[in-house]
N, C-alpha and C positions, 0 to 999 in steps of 0.2 A: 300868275295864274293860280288857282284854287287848287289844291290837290286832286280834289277828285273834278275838274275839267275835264270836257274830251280832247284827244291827242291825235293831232291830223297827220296820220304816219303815211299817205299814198305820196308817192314819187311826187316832185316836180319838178318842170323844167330847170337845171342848174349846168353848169362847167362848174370840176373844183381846177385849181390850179394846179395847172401841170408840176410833176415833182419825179426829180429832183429838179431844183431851180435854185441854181444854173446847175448845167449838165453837161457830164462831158462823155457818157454814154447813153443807153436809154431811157427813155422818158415815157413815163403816165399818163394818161389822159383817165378821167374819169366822168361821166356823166348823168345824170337822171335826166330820165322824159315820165311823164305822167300817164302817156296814151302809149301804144303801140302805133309808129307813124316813120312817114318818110325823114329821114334822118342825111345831114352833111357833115360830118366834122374834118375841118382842113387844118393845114398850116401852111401859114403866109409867111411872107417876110416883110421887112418894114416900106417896101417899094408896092408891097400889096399884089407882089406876084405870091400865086399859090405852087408852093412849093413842094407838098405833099396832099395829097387824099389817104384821110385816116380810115374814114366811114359813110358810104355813099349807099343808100338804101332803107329799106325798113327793117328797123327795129322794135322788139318788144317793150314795152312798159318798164319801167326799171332803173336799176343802176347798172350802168356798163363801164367795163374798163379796158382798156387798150394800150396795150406794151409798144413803143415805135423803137427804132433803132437811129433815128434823127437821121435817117437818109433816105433818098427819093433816085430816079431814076439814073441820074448821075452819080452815085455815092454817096458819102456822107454831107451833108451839110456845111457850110464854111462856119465858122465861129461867128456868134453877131446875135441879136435880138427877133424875134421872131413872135407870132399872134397864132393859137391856137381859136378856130371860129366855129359855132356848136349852131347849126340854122334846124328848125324845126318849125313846120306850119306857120309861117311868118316870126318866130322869136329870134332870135339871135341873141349867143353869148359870147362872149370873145375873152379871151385871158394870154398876157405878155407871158414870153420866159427869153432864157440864154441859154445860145448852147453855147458852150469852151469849145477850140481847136486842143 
């Protein structure tokens, strides 16, 4: 690009990769939406049960980020492989991690 190009700085829809990965405590989620809109972010496991709900609602325009403790109503999590899912007005993001026991 040209130096003096314009520079499209508004949000858009993304997942970054959960971190730490792998993890054997808590874990990051971070995400941009472009609009202010109804928002899901879960965590599944590789059987495609949803394991956790991170973010169920609307959200602002933005970068969001969210601390979990990789546990859900039963406690922590087992050790194993897991899909973090980002749904927004028909998009969908999805990104692998591990947790450690």
């Amino acid at each position: 690009y040209p130096a003096d190009a314009p520079v499209d700085l508004r949000p858009r829809f993304d997942l970054a990769a959960p971190s730490p990965n792998p993890s054997t405590g808590s874990i990051n989620f971070v995400f941009d939406i472009p609009t202010a809109a109804e928002v899901d972010l879960a965590v599944f496991d590789v059987a495609g049960r949803r394991v956790a709900t991170l973010v169920s609602g609307t959200q602002t325009a933005g970068r969001h980020t969210i601390q979990w403790s990789a546990r859900n109503g039963r406690g922590r999590l087992p050790g194993g492989v897991y899909f973090s899912r980002l749904q927004m007005a028909g998009k969908v993001a999805v990104k692998r991690f591990v947790v450690l026991d």
